[in-house]
C-alpha positions in Angstrom: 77.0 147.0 105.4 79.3 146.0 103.1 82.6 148.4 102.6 82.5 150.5 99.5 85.8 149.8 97.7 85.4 153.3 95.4 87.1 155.0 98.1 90.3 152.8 97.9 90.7 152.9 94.3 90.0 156.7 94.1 93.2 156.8 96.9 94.8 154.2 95.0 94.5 156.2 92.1 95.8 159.5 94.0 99.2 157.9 95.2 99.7 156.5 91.9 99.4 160.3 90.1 101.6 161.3 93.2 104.0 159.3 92.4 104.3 159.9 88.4 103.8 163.9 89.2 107.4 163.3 91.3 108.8 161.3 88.6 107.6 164.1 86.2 108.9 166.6 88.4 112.7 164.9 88.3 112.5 164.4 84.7 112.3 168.4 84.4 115.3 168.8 87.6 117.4 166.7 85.1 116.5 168.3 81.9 120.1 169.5 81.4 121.7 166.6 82.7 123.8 165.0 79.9 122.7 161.5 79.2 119.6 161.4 81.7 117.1 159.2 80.0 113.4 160.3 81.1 111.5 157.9 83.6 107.8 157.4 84.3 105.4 155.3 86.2 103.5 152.0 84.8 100.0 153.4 84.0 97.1 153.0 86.0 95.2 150.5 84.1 97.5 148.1 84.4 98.5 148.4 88.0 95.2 148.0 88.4 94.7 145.3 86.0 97.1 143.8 88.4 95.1 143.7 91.9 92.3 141.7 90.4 89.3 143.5 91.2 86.2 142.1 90.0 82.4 143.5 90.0 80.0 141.6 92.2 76.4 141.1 91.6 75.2 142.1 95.4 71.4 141.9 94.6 69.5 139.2 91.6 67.7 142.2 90.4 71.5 143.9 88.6 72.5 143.2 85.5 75.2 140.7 85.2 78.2 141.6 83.2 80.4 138.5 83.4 79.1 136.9 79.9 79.2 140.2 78.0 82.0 140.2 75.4 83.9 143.8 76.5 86.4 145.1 74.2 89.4 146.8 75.5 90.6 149.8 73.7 94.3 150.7 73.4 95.6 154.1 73.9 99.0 154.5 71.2 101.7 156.4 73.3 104.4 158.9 72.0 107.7 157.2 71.7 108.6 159.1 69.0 110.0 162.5 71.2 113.7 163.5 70.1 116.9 162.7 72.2 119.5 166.1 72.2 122.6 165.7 71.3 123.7 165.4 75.0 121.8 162.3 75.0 119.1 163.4 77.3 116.2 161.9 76.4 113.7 164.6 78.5 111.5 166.5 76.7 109.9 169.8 78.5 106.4 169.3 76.1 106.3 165.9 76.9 106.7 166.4 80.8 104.4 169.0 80.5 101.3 166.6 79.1 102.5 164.3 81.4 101.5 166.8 84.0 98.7 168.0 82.9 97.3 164.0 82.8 97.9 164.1 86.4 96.4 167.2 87.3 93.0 165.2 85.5 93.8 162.5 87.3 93.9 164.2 90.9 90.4 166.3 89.6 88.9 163.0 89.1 89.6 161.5 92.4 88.4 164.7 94.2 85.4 164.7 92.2 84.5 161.1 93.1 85.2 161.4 97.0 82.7 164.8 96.4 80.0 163.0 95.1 80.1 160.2 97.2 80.8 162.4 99.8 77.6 164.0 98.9 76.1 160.8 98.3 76.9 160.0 102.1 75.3 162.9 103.5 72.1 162.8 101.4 71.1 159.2 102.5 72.2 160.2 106.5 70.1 163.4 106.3 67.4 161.5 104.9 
């Protein structure tokens, strides 16, 4: 049986959020700091754009995907947040979506280790 890789993204995934929720979490220690500029983590997709993962046809009966034309969409971040006077550059609203993508991002790792977790026990009761 060949080793299902969903699990090693989904904890890929996890240590990644870890990480930016830290980096979240010293942007806010730092908020008062005078001249602190605010930090964060390269996103996911292209960390993971980076490991070069690719999908592979394990049976002739799936569908192949390499010839379809895929269009990647763009997501337009905020630059635009204000710097104080201080020159700190951290922004409590900002941090605060920033944390709120990484509580998604945790949910969505624990919800695919539940399913296939699930998944697992179905076909091993079965």
């Amino acid at each position: 049986m060949d080793p299902i890789y969903l699990f090693g993204l989904a904890s890929r995934h996890a240590q990644w959020a870890s990480l930016r929720q830290a980096t979240i979490a010293g942007n806010i220690a730092q908020a008062d700091i005078p001249g602190y500029k605010a930090r964060d983590v390269e996103a996911f997709s292209s960390v993971l754009a980076k490991t070069q993962l690719r999908m592979a046809q394990t049976d002739d009966g799936h569908v192949d995907v390499r010839g379809v034309d895929a269009r990647q969409s763009r997501i337009e971040g905020r630059d635009s947040w204000d710097v104080t006077l201080s020159g700190n550059s951290v922004s409590l609203d900002q941090e605060m979506i920033k944390a709120d993508e990484v509580n998604r991002a945790y949910s969505l790792d624990i919800n695919i280790m539940r399913s296939f977790h699930r998944m697992l026990l179905t076909s091993v009761r079965s």
